[in-house]
N, CA, C and O atoms as a MOPAC input file, in Angstrom:
PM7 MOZYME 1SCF
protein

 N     -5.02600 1     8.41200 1    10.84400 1
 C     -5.28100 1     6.99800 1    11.07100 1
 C     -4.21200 1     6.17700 1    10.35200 1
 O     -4.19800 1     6.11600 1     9.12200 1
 N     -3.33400 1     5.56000 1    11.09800 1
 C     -2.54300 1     4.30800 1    10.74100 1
 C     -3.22700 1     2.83900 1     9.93600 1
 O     -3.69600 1     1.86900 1    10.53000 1
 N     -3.12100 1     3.01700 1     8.44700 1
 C     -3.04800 1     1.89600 1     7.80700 1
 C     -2.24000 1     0.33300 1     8.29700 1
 O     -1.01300 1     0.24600 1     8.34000 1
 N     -2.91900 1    -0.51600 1     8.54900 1
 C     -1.56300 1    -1.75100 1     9.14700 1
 C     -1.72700 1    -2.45700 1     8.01900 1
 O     -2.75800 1    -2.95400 1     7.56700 1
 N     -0.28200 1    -2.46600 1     7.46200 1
 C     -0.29500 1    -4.05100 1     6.86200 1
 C      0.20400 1    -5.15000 1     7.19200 1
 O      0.38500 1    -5.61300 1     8.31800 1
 N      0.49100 1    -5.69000 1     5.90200 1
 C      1.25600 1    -7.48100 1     6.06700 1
 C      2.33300 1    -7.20900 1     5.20900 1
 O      2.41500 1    -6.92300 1     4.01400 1
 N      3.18000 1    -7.37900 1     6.16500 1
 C      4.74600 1    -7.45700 1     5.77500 1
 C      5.28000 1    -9.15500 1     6.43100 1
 O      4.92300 1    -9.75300 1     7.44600 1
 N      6.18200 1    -9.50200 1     5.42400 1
 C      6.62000 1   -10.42400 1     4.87300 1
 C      8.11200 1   -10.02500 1     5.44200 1
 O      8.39700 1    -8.89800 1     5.03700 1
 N      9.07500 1   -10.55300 1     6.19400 1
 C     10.83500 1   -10.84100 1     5.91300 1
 C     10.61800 1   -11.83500 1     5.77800 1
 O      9.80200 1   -12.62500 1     6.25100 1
 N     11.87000 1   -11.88600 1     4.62900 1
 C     12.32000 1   -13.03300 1     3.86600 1
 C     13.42900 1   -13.81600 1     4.62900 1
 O     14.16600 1   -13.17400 1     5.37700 1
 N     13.56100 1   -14.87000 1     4.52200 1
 C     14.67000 1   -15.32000 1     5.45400 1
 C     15.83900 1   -14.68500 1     5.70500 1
 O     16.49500 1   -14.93900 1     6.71600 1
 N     16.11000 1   -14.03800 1     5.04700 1
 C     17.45400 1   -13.22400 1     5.32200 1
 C     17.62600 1   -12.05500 1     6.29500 1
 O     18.69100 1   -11.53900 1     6.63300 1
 N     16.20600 1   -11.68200 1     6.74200 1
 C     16.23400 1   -10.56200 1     7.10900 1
 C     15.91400 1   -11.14500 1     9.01300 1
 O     15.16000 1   -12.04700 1     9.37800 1
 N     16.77200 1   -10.26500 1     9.85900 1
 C     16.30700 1   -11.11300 1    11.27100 1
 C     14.67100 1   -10.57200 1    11.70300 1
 O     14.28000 1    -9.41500 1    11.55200 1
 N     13.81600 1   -11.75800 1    12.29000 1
 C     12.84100 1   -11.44000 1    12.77000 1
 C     12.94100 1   -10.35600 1    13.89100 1
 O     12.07500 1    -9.50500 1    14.09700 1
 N     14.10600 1   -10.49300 1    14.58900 1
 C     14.31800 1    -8.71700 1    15.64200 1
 C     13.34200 1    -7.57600 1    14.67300 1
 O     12.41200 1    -6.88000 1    15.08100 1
 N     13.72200 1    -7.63200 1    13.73100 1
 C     13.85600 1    -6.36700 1    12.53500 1
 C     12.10100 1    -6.49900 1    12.84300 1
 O     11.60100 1    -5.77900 1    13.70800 1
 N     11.47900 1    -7.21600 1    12.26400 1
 C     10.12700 1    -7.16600 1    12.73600 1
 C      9.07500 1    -6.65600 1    13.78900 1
 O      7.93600 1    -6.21900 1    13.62500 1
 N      9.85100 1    -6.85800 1    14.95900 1
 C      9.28400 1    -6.17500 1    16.39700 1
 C      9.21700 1    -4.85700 1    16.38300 1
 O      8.54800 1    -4.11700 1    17.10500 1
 N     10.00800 1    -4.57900 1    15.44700 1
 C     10.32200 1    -2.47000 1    14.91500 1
 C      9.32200 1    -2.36600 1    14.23300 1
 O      9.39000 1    -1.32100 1    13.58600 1
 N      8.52400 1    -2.84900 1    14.06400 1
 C      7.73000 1    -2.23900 1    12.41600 1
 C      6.51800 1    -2.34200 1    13.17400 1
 O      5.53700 1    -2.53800 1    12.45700 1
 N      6.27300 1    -2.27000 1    14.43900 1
 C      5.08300 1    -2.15900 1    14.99300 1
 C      4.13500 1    -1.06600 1    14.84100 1
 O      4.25400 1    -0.44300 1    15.89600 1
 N      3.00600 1    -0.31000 1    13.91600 1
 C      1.64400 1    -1.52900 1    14.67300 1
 C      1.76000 1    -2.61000 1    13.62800 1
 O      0.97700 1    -3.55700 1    13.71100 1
 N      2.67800 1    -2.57500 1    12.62100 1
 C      2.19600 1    -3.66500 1    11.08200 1
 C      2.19800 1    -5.13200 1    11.76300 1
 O      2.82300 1    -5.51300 1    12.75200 1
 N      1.42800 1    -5.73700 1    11.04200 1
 C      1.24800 1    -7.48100 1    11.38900 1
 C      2.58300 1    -7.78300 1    10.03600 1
 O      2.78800 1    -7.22700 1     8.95600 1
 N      3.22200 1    -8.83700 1    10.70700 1
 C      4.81200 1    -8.93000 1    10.48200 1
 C      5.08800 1   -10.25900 1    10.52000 1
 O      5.21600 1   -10.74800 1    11.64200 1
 N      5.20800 1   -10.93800 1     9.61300 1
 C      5.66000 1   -12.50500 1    10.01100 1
 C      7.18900 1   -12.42600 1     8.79800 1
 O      7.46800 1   -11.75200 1     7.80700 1
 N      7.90000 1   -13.58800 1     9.63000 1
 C      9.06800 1   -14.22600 1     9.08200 1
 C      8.96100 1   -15.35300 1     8.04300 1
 O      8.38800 1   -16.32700 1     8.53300 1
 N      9.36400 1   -15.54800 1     6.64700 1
 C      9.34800 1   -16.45400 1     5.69900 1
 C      8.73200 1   -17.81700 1     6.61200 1
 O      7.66700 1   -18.32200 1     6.25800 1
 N      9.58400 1   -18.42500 1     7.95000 1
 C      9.48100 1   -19.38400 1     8.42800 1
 C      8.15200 1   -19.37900 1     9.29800 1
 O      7.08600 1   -19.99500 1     9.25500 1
 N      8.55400 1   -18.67400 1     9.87900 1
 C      6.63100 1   -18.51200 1    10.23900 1
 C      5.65600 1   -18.66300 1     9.58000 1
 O      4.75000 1   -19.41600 1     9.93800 1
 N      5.63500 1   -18.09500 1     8.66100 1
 C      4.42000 1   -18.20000 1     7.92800 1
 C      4.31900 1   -19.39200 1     6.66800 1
 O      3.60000 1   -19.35300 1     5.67000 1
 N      5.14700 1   -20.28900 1     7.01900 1
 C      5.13800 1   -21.59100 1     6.45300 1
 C      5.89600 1   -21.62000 1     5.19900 1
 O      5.79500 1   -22.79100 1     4.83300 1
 N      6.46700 1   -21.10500 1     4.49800 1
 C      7.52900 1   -20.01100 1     3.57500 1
 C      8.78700 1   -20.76400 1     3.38200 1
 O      9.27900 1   -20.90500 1     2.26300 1
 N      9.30300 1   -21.23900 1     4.43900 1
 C     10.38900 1   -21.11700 1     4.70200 1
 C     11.30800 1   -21.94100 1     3.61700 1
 O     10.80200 1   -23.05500 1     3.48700 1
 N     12.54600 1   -21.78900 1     2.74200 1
 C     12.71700 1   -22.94400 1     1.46500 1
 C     12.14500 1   -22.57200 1     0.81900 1
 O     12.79900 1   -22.84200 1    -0.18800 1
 N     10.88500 1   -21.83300 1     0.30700 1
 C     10.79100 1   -21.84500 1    -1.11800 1
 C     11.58500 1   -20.59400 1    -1.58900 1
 O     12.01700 1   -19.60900 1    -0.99000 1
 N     11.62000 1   -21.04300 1    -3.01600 1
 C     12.15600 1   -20.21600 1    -4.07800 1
 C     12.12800 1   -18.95400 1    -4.44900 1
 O     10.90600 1   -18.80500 1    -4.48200 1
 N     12.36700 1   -18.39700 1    -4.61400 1
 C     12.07700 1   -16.81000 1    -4.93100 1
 C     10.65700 1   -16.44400 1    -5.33400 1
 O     10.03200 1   -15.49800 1    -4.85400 1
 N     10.11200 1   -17.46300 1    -6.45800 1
 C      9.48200 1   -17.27500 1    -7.47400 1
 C      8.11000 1   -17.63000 1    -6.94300 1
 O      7.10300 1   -16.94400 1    -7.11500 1
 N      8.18800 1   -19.00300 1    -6.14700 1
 C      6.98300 1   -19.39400 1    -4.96300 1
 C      7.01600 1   -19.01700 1    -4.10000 1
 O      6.14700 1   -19.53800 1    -3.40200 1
 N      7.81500 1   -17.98400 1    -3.35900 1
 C      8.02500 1   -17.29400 1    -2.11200 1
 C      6.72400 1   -16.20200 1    -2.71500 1
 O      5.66300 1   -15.97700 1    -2.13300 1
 N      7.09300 1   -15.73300 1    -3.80200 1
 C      6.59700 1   -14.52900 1    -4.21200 1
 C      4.74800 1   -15.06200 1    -4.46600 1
 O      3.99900 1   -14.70700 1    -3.55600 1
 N      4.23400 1   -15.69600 1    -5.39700 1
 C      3.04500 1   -16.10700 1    -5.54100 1
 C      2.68900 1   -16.68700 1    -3.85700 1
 O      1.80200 1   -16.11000 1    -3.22800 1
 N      3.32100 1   -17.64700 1    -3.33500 1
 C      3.18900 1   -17.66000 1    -1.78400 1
 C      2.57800 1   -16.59100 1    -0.73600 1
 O      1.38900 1   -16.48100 1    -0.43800 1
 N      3.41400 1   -16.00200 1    -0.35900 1
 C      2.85800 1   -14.33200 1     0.25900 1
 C      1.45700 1   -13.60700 1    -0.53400 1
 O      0.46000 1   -13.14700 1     0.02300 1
 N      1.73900 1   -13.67300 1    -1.94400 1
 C      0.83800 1   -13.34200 1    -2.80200 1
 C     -0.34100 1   -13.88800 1    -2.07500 1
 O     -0.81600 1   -13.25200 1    -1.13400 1
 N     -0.89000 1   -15.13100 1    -2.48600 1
 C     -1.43300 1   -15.69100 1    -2.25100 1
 C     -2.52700 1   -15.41500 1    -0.32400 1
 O     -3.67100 1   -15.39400 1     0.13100 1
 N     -1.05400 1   -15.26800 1     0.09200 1
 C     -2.10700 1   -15.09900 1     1.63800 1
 C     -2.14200 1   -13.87100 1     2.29200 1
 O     -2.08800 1   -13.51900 1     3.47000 1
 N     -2.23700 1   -13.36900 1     1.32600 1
 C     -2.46200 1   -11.09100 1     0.91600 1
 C     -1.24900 1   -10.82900 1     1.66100 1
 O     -1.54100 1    -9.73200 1     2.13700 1
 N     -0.02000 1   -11.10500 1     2.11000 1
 C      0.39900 1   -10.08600 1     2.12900 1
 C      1.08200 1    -9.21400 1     1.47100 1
 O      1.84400 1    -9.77900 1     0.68600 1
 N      1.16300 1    -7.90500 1     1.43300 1
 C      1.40600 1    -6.72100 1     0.62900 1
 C      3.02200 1    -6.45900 1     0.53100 1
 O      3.33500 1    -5.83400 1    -0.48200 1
 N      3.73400 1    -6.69700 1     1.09700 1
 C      5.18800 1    -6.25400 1     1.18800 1
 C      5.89300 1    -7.26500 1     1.73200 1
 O      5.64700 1    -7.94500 1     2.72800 1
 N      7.01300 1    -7.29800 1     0.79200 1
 C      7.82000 1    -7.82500 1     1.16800 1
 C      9.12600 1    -7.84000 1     1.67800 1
 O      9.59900 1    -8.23400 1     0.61200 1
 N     10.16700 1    -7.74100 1     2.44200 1
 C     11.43400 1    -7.00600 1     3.18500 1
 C     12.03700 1    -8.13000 1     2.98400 1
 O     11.66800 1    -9.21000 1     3.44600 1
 N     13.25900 1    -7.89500 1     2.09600 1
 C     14.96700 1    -8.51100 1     1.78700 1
 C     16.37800 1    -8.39800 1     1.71200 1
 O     16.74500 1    -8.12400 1     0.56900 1
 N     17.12700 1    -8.49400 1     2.38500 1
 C     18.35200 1    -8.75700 1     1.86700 1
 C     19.02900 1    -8.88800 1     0.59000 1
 O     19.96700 1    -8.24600 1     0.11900 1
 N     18.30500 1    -9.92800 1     0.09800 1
 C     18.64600 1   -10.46200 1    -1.59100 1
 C     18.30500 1    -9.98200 1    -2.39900 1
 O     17.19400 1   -10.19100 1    -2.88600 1
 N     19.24600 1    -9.05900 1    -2.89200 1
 C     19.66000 1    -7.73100 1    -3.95200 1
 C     19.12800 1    -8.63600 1    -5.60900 1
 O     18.84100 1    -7.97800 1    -6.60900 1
 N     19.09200 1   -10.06800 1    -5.59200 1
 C     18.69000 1   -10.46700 1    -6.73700 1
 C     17.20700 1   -11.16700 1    -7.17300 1
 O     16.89400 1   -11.79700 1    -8.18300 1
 N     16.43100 1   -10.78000 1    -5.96600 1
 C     15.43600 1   -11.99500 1    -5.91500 1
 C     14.44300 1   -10.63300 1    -6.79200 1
 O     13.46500 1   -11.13000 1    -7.35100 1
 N     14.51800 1    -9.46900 1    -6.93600 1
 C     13.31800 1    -8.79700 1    -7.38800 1
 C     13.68700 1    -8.67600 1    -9.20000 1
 O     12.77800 1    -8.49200 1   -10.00900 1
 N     14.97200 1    -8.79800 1    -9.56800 1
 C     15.30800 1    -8.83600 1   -10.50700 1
 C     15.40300 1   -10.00200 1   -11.31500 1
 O     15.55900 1    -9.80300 1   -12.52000 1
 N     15.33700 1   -11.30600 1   -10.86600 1
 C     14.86400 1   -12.82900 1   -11.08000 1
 C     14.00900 1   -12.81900 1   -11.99700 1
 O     14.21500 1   -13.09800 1   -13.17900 1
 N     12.76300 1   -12.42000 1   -11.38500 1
 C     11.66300 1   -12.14800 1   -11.38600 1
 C     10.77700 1   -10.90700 1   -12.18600 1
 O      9.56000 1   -10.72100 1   -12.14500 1
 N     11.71300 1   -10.21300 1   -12.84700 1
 C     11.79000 1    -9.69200 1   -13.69400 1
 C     10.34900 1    -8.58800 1   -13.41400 1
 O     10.41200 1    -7.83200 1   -12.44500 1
 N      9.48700 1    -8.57300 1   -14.03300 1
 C      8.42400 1    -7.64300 1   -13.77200 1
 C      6.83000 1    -8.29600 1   -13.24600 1
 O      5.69600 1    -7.84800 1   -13.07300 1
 N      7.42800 1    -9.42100 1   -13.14000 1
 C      6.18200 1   -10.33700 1   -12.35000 1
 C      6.02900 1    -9.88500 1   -10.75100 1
 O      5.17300 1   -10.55700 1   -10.17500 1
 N      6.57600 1    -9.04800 1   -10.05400 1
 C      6.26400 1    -8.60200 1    -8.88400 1
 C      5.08300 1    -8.02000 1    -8.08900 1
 O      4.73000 1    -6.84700 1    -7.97300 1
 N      4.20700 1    -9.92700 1    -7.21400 1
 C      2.75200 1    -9.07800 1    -7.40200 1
 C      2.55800 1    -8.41400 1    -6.25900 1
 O      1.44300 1    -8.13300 1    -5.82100 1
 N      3.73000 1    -8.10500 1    -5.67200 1
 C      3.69600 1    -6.67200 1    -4.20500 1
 C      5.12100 1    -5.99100 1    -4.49200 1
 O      5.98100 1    -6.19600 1    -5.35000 1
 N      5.00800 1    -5.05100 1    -3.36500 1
 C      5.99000 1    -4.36900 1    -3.58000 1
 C      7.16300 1    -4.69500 1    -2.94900 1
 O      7.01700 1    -4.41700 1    -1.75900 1
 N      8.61400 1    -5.29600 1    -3.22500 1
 C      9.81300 1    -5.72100 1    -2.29400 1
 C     10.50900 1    -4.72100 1    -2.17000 1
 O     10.57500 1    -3.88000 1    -3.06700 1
 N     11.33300 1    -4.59100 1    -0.74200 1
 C     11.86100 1    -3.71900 1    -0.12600 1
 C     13.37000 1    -4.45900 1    -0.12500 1
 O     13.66600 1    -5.40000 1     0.61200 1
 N     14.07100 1    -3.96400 1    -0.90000 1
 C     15.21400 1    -4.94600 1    -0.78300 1
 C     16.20200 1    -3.62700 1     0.29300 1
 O     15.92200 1    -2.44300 1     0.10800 1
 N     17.12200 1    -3.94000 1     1.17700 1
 C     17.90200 1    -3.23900 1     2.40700 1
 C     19.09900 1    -4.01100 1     1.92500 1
 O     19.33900 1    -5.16300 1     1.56200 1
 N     19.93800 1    -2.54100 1     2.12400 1
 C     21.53100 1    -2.78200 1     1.51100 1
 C     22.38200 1    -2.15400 1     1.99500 1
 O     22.98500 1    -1.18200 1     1.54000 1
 N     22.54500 1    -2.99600 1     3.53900 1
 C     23.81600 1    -2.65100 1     5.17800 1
 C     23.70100 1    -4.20700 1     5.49900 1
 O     23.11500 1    -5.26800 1     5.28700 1
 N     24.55800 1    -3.62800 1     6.07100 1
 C     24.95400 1    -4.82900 1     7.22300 1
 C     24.14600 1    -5.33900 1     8.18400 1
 O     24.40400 1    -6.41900 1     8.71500 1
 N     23.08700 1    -4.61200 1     8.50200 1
 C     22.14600 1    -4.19400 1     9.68700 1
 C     20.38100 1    -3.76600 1     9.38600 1
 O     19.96700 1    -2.64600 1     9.08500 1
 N     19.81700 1    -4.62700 1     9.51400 1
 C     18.43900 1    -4.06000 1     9.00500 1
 C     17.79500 1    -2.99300 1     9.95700 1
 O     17.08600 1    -2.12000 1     9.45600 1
 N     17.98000 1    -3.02400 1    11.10400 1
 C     17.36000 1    -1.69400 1    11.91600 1
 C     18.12700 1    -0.71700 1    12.00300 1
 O     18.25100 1    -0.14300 1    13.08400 1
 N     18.91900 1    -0.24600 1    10.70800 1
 C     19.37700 1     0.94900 1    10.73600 1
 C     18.01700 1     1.61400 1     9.86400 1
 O     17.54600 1     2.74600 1     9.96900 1
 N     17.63900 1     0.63700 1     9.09900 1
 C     16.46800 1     1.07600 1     8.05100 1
 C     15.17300 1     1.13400 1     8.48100 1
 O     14.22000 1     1.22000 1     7.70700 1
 N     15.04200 1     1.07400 1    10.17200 1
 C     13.48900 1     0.92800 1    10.68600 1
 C     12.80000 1     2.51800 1    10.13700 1
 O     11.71500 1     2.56500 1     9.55700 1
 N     13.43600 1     3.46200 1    10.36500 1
 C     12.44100 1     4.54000 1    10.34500 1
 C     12.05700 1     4.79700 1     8.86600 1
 O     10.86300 1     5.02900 1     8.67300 1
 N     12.98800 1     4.79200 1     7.65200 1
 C     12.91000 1     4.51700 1     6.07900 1
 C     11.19700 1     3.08700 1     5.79700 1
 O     10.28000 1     3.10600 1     4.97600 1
 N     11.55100 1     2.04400 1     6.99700 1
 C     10.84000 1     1.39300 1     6.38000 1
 C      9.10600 1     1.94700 1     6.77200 1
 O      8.07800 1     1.91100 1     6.09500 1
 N      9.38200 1     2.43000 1     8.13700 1
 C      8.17900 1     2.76900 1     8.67500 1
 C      7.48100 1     3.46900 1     8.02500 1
 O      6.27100 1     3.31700 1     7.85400 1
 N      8.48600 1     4.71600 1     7.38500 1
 C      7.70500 1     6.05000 1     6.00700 1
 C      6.90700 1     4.89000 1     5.18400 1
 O      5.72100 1     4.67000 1     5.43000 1
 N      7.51900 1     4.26900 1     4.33900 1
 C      7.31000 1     3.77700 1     3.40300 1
 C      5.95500 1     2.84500 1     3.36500 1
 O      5.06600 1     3.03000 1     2.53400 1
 N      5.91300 1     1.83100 1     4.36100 1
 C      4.49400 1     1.25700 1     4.71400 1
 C      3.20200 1     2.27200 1     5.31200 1
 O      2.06500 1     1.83400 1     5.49000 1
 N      3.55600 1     3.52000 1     5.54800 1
 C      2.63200 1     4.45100 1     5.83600 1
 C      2.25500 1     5.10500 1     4.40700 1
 O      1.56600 1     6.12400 1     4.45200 1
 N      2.54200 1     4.74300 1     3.48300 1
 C      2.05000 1     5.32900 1     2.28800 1
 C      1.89400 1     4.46700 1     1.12000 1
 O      2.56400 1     3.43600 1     1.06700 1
 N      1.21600 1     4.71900 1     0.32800 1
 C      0.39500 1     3.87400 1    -0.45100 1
 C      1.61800 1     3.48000 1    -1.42100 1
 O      2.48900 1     4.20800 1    -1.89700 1
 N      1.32900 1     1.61000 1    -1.61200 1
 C      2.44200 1     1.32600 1    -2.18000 1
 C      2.14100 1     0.60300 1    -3.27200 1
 O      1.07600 1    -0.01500 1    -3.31300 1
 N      3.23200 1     0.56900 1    -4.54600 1
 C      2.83900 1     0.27500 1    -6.29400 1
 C      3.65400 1    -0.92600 1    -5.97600 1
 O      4.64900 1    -0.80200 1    -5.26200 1
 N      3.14300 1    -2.60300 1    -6.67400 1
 C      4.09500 1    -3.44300 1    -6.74800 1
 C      5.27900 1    -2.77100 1    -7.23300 1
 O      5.19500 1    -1.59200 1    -7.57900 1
 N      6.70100 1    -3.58700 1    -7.31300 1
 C      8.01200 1    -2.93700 1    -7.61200 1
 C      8.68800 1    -2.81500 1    -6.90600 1
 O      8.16100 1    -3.01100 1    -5.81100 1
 N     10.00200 1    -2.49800 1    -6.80500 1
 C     11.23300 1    -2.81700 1    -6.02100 1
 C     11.53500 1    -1.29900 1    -5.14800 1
 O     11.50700 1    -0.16900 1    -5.63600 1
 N     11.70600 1    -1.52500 1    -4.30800 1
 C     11.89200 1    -0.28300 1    -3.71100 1
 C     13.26100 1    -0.04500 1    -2.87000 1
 O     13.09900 1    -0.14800 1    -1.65500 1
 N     14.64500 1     0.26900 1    -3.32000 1
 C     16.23400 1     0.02500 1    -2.56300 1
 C     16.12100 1     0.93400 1    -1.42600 1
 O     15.32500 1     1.87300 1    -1.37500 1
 N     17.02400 1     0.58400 1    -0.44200 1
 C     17.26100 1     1.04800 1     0.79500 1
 C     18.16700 1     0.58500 1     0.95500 1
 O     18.44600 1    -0.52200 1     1.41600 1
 N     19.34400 1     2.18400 1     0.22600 1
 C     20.85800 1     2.01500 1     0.42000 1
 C     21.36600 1     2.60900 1     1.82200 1
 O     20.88300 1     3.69600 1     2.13700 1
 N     22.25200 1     2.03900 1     2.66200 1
 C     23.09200 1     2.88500 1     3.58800 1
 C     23.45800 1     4.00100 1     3.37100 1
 O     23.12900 1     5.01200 1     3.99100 1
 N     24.47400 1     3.87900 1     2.08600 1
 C     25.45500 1     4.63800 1     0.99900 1
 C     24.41600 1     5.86800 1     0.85800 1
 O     24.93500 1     6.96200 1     0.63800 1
 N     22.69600 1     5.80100 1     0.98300 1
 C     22.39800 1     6.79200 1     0.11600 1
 C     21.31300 1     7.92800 1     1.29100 1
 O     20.83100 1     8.97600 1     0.86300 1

């Protein structure tokens, strides 16, 4: 049985990238009313309206933020976020600890 969650891209990441992560319920920073805030209210934000994960670009927003991370961010590090669909798909299929979780090309 497939767990679905709530995943979060952050503006940086294209909503395309989203339509991949199907069955998960998937909204874009801007969608979900997000859009402009700060790292720090992005984060209590999402918090706030349960969702569990978050998917980024911005290699600095989990480190900002130091150990206040109240889900787990998926920060992706290419050029291309659906090179990382099947990495991300593992990963939301298994039980996840707030904390930063990288997804290098390189690796």
């Amino acid at each position: 049985m497939t767990t679905t969650m709530r995943v979060l891209l952050d503006e940086s990441v294209p909503k395309a990238f989203g339509f991949s992560l199907a069955p998960h319920f998937v909204r874009t920073a801007q969608a979900a009313g997000f859009g402009g805030l700060l790292n720090g209210e992005l984060l209590a934000a999402l918090k706030a309206a349960d969702y569990e994960v978050l998917i980024t670009f911005d290699q600095n927003l989990p480190y900002q933020q130091n150990a206040n991370l109240p889900v787990p961010v998926v920060v992706l590090r290419a050029e291309t976020a659906l090179r990382f669909v099947p990495e991300v798909l593992a990963l939301l299929a298994a039980p996840l600890k707030p904390g930063v979780i990288v997804l290098d090309v390189d690796r």
